[in-house]
PDB file of N, CA, C and O in Angstrom:
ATOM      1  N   UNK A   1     -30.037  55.427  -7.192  1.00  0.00           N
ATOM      2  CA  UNK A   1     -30.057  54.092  -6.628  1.00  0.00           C
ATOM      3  C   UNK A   1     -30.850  53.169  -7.555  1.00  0.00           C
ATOM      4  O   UNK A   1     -31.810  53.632  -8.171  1.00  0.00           O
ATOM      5  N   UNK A   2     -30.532  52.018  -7.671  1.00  0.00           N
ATOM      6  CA  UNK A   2     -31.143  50.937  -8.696  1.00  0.00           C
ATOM      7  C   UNK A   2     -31.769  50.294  -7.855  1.00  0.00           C
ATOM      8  O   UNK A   2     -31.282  49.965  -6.773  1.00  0.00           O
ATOM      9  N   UNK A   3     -32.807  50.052  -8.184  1.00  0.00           N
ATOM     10  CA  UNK A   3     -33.594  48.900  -7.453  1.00  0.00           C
ATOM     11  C   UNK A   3     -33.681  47.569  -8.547  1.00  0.00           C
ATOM     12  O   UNK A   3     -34.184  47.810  -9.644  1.00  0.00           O
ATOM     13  N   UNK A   4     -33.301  46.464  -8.327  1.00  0.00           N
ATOM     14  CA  UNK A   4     -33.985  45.374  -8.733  1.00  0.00           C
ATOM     15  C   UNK A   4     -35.431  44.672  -8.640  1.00  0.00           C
ATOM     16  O   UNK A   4     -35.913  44.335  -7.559  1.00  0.00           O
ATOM     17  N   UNK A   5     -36.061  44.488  -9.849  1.00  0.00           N
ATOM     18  CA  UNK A   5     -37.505  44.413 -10.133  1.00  0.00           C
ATOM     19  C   UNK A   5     -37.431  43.033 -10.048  1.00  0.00           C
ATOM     20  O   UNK A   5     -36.410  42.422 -10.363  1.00  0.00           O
ATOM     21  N   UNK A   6     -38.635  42.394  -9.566  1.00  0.00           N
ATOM     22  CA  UNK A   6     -39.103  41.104  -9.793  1.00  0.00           C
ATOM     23  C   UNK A   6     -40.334  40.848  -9.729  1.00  0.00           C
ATOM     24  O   UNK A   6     -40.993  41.138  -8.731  1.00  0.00           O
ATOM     25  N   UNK A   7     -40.892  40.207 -10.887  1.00  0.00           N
ATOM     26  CA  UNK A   7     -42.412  40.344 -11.531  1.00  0.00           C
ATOM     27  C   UNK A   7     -43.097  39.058 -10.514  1.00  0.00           C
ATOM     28  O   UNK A   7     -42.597  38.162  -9.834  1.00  0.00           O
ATOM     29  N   UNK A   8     -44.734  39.572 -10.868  1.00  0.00           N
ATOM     30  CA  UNK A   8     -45.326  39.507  -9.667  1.00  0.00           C
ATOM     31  C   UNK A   8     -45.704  37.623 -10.009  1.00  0.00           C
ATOM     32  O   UNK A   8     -46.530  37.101  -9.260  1.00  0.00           O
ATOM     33  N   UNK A   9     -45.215  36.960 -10.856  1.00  0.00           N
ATOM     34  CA  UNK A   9     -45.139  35.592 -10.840  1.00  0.00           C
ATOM     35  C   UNK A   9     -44.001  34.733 -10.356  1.00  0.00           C
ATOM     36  O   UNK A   9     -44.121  33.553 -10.028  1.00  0.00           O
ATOM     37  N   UNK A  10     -42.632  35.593 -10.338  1.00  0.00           N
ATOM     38  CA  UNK A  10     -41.806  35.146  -9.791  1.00  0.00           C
ATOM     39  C   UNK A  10     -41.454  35.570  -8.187  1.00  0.00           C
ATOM     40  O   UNK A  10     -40.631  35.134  -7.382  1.00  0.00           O
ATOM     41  N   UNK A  11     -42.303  36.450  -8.132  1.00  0.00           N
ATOM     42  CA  UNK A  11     -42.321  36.274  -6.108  1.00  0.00           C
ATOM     43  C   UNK A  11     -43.323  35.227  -6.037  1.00  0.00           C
ATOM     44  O   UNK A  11     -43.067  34.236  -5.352  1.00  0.00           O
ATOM     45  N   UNK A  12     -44.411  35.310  -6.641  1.00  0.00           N
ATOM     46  CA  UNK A  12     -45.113  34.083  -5.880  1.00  0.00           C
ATOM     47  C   UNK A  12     -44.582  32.447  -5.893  1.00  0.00           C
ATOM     48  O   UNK A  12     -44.624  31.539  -5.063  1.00  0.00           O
ATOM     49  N   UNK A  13     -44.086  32.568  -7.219  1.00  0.00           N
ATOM     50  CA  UNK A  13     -43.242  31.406  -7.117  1.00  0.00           C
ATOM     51  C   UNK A  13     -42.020  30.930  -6.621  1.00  0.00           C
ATOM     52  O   UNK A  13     -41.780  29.761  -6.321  1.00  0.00           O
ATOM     53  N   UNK A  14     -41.265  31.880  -6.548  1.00  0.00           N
ATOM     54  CA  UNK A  14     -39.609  31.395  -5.858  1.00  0.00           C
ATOM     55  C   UNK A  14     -39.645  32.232  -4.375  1.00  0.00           C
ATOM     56  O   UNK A  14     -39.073  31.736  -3.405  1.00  0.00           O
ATOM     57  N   UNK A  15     -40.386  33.589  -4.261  1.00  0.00           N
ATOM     58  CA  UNK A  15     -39.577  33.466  -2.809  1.00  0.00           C
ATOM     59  C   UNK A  15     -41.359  33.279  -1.936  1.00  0.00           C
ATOM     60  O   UNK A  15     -41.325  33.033  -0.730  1.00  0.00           O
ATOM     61  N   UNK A  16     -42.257  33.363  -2.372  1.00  0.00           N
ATOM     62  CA  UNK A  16     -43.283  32.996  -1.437  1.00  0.00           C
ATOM     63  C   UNK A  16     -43.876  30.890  -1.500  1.00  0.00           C
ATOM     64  O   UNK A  16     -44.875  30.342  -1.034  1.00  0.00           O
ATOM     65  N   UNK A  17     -42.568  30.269  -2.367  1.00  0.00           N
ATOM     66  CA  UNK A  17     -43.125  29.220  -2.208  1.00  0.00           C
ATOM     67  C   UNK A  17     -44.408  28.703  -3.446  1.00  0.00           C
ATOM     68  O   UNK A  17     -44.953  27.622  -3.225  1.00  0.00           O
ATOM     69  N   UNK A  18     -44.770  29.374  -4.505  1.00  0.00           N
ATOM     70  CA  UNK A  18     -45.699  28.690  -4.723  1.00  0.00           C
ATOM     71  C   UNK A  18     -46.890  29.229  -4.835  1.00  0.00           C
ATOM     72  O   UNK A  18     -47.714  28.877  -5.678  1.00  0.00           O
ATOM     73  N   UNK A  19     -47.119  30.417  -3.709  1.00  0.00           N
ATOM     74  CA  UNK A  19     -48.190  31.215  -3.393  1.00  0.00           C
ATOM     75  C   UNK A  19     -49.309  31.384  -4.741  1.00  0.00           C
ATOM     76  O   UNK A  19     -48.976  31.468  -5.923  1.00  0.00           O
ATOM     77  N   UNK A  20     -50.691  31.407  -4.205  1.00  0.00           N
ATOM     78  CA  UNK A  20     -51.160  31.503  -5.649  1.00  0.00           C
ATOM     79  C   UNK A  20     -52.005  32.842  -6.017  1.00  0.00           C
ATOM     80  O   UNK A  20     -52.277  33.579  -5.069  1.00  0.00           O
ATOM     81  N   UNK A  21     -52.298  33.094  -6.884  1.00  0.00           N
ATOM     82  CA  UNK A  21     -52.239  34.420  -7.608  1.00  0.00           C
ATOM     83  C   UNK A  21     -53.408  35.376  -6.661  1.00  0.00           C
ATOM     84  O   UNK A  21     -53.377  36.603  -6.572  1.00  0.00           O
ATOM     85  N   UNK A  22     -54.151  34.704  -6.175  1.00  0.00           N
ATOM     86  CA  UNK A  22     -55.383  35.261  -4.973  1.00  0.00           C
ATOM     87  C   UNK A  22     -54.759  35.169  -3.515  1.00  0.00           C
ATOM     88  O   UNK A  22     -55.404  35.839  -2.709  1.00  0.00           O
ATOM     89  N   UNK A  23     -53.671  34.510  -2.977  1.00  0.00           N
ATOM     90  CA  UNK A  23     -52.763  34.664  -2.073  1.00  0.00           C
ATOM     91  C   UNK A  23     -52.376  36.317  -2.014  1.00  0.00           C
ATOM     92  O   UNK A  23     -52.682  37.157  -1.168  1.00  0.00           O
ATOM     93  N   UNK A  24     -51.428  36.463  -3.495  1.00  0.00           N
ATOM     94  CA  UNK A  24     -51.025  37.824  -3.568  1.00  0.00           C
ATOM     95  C   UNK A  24     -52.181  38.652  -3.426  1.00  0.00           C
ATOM     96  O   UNK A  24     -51.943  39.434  -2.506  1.00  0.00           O
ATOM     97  N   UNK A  25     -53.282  38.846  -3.882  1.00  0.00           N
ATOM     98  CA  UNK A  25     -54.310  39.695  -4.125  1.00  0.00           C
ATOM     99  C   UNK A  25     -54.591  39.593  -2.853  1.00  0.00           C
ATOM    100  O   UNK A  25     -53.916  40.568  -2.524  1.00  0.00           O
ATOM    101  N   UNK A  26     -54.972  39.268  -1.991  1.00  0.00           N
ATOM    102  CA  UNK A  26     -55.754  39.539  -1.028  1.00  0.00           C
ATOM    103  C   UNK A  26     -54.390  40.379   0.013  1.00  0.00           C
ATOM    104  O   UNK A  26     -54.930  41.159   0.798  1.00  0.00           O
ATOM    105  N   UNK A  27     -52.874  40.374   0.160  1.00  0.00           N
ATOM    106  CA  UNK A  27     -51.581  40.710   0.649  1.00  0.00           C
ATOM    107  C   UNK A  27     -52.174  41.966  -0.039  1.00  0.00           C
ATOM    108  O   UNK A  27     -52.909  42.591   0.725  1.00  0.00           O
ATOM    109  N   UNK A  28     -52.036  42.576  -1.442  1.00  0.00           N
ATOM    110  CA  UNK A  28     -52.212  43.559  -1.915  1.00  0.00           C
ATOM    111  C   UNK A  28     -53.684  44.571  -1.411  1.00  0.00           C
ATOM    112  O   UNK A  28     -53.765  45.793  -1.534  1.00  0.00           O
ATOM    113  N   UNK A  29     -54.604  43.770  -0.910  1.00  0.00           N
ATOM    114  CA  UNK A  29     -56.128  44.254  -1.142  1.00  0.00           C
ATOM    115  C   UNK A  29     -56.177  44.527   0.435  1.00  0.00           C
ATOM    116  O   UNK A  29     -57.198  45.073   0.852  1.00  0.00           O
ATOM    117  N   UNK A  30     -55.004  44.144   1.502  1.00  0.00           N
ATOM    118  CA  UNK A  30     -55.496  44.375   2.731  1.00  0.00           C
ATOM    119  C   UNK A  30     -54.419  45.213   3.322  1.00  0.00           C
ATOM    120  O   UNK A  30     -53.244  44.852   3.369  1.00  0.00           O
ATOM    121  N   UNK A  31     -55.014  46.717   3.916  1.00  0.00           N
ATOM    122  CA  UNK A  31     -54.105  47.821   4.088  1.00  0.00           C
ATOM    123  C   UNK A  31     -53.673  47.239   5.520  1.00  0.00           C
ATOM    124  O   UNK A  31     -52.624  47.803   5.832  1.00  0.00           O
ATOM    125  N   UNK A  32     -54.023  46.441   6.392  1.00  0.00           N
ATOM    126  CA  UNK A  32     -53.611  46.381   7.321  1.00  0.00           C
ATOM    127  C   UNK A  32     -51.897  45.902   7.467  1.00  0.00           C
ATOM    128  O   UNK A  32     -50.981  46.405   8.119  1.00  0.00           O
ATOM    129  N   UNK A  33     -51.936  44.935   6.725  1.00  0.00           N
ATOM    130  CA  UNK A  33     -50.448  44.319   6.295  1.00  0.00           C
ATOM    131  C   UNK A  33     -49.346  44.936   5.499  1.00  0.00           C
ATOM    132  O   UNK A  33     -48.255  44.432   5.229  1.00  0.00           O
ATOM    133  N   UNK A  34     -49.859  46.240   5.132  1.00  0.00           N
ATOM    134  CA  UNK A  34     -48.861  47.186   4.305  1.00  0.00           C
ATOM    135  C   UNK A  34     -47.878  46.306   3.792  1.00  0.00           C
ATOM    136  O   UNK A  34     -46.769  46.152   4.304  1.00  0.00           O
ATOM    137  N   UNK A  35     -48.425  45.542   2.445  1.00  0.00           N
ATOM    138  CA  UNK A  35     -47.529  44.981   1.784  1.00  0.00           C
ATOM    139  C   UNK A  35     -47.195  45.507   0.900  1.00  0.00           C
ATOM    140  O   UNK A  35     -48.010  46.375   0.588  1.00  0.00           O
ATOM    141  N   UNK A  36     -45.866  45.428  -0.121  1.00  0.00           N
ATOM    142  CA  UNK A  36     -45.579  46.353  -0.657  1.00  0.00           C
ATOM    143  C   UNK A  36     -46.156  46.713  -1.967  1.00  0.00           C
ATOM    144  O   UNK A  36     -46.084  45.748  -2.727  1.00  0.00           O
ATOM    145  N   UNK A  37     -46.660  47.667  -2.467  1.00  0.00           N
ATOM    146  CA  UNK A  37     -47.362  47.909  -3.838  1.00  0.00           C
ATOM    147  C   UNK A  37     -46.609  47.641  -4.898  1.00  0.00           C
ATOM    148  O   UNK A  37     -45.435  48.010  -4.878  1.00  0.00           O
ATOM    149  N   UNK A  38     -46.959  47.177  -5.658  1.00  0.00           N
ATOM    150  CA  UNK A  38     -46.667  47.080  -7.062  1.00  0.00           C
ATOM    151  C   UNK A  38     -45.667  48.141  -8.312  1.00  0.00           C
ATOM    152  O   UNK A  38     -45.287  49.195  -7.803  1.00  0.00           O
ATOM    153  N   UNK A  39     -45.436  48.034  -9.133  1.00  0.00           N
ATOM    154  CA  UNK A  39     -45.163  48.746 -10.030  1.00  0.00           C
ATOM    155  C   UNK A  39     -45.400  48.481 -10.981  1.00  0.00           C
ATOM    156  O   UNK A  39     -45.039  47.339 -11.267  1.00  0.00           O
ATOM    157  N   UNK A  40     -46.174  49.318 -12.170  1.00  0.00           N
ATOM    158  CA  UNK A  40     -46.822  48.434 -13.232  1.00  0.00           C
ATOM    159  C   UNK A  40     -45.880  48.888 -14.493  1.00  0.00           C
ATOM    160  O   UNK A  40     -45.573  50.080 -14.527  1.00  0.00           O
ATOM    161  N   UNK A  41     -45.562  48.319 -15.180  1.00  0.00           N
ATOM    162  CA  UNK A  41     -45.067  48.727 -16.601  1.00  0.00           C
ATOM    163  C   UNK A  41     -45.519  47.825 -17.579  1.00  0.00           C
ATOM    164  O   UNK A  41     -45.507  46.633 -17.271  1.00  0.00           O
ATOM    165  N   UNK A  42     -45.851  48.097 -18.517  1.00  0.00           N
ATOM    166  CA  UNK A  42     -46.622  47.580 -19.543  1.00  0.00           C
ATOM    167  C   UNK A  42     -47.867  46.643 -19.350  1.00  0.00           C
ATOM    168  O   UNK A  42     -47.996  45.638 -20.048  1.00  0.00           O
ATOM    169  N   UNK A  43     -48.632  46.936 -18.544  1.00  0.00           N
ATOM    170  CA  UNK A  43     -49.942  45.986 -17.717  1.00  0.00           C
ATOM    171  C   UNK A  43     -49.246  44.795 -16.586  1.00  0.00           C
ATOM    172  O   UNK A  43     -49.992  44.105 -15.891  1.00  0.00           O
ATOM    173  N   UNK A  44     -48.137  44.704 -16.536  1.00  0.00           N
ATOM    174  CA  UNK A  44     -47.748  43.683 -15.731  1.00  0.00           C
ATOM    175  C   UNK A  44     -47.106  44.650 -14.160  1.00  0.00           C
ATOM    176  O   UNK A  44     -46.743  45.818 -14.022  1.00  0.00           O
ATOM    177  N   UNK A  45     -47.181  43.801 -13.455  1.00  0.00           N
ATOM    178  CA  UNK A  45     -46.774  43.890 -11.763  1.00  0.00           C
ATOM    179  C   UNK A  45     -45.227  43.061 -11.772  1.00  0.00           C
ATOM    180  O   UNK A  45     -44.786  41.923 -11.936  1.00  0.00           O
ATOM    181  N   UNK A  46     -44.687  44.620 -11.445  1.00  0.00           N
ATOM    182  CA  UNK A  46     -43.306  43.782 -10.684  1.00  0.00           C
ATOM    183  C   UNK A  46     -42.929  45.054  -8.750  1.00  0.00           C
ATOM    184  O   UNK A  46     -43.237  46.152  -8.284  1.00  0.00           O
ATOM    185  N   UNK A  47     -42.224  43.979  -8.440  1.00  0.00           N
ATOM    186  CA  UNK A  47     -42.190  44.439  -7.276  1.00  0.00           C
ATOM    187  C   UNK A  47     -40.431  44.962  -6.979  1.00  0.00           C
ATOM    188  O   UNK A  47     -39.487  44.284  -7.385  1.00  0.00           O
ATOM    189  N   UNK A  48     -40.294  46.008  -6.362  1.00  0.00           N
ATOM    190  CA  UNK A  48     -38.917  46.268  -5.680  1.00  0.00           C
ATOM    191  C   UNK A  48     -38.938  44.988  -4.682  1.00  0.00           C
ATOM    192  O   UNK A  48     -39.771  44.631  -3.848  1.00  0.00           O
ATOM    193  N   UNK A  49     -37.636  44.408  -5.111  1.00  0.00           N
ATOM    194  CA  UNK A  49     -37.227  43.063  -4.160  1.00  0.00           C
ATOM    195  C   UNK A  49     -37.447  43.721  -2.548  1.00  0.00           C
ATOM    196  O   UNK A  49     -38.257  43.597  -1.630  1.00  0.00           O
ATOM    197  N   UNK A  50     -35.826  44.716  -2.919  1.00  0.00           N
ATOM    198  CA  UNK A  50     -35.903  45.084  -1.151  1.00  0.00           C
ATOM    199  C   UNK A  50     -37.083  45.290  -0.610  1.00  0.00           C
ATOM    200  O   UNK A  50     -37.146  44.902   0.556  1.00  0.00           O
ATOM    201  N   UNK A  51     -38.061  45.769  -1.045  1.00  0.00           N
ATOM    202  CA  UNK A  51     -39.263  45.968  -0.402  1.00  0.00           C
ATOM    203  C   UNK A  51     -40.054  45.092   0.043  1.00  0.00           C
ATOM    204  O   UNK A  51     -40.924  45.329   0.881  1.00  0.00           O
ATOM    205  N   UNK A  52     -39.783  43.720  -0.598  1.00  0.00           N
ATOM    206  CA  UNK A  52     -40.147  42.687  -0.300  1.00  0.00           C
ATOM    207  C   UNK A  52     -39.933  42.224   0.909  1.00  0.00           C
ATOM    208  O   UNK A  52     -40.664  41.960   1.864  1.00  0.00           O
ATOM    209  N   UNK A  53     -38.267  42.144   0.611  1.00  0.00           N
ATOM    210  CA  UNK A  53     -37.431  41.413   1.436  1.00  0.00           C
ATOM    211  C   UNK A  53     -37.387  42.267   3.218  1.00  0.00           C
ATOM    212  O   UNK A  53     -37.287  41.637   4.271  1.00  0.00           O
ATOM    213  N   UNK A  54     -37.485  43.682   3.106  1.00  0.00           N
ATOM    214  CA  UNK A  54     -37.897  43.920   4.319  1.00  0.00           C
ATOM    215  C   UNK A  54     -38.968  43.626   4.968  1.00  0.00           C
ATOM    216  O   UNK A  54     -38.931  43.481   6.190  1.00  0.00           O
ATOM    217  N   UNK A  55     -40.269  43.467   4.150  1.00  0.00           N
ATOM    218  CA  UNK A  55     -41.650  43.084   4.489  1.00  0.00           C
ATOM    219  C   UNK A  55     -41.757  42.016   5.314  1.00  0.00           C
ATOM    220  O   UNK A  55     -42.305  41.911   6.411  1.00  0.00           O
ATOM    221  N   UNK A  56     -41.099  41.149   4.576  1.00  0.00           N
ATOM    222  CA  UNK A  56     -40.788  39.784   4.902  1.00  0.00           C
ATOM    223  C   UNK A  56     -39.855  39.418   6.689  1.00  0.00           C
ATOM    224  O   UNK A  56     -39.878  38.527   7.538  1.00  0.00           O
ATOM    225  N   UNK A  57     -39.045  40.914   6.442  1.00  0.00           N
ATOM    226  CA  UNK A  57     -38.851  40.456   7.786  1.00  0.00           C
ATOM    227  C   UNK A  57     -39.189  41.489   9.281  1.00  0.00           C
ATOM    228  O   UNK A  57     -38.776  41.354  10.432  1.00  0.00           O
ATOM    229  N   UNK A  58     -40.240  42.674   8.581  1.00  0.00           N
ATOM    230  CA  UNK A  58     -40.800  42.757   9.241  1.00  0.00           C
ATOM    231  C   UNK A  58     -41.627  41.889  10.199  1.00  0.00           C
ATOM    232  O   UNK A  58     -41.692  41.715  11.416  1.00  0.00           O
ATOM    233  N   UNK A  59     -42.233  41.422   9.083  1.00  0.00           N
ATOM    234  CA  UNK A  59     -43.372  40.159   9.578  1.00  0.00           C
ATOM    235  C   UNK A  59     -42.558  39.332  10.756  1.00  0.00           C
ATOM    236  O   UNK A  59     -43.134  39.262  11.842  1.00  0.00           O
ATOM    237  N   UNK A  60     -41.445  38.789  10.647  1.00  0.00           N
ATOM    238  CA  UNK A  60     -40.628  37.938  11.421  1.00  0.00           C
ATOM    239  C   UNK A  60     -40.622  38.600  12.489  1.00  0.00           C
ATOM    240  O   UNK A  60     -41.140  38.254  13.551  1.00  0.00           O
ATOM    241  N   UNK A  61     -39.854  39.895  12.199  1.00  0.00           N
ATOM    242  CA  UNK A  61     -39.894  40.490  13.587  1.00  0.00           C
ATOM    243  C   UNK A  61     -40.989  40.684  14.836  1.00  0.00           C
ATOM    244  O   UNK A  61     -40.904  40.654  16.063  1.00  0.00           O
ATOM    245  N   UNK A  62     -41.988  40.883  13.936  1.00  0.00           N
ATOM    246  CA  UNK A  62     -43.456  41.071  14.560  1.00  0.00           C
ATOM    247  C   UNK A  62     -44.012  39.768  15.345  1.00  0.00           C
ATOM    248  O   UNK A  62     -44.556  39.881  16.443  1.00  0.00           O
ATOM    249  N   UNK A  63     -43.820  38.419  14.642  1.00  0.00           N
ATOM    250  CA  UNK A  63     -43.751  37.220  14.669  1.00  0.00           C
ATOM    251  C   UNK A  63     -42.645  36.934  16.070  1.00  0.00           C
ATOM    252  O   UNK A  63     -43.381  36.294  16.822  1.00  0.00           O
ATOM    253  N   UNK A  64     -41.588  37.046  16.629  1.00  0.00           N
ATOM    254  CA  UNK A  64     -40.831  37.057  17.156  1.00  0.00           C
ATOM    255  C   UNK A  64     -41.306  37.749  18.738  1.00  0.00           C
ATOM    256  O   UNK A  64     -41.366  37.186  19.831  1.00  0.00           O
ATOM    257  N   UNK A  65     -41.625  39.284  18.337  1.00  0.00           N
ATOM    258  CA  UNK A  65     -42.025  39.661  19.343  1.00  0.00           C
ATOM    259  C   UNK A  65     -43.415  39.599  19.913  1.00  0.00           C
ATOM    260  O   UNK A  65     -43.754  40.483  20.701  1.00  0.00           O
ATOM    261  N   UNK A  66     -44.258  38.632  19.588  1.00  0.00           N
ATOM    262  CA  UNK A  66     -45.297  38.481  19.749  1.00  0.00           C
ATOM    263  C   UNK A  66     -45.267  36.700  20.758  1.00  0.00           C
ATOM    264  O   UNK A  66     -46.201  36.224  21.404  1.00  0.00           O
ATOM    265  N   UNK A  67     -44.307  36.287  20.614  1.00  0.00           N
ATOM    266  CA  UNK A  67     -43.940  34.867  21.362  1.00  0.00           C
ATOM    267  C   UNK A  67     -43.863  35.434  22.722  1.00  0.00           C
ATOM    268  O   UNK A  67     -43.597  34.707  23.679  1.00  0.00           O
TER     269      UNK A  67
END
């Protein structure tokens, strides 16, 4: 299975909006939110999208059932 990678400047910028680089760090630094870890190749952070993209709607869901 292939996963598509996307480095850890272009989630903060295109699908979190902007988010800024201590936004991510603190998502990464807090186990409660099981966000998704990283993958490092050559000192840089990229992320499995899908992993994202479910995260993302975990949260919704959680968000949803909490109304």
């Amino acid at each position: 299975m292939q996963h598509k990678l996307i480095s850890a400047t272009r989630l903060r910028n295109e699908v979190f909006d902007g988010a800024s680089d201590m936004w991510l760090w603190r998502k990464l630094n807090d186990p409660t939110l099981e966000f998704p870890q990283p993958i490092r190749i050559a000192g840089r952070r990229y992320f499995r999208e899908a992993e994202i993209f479910d995260w993302i709607e975990k949260q919704a869901d959680e968000a949803r059932g909490a109304m």
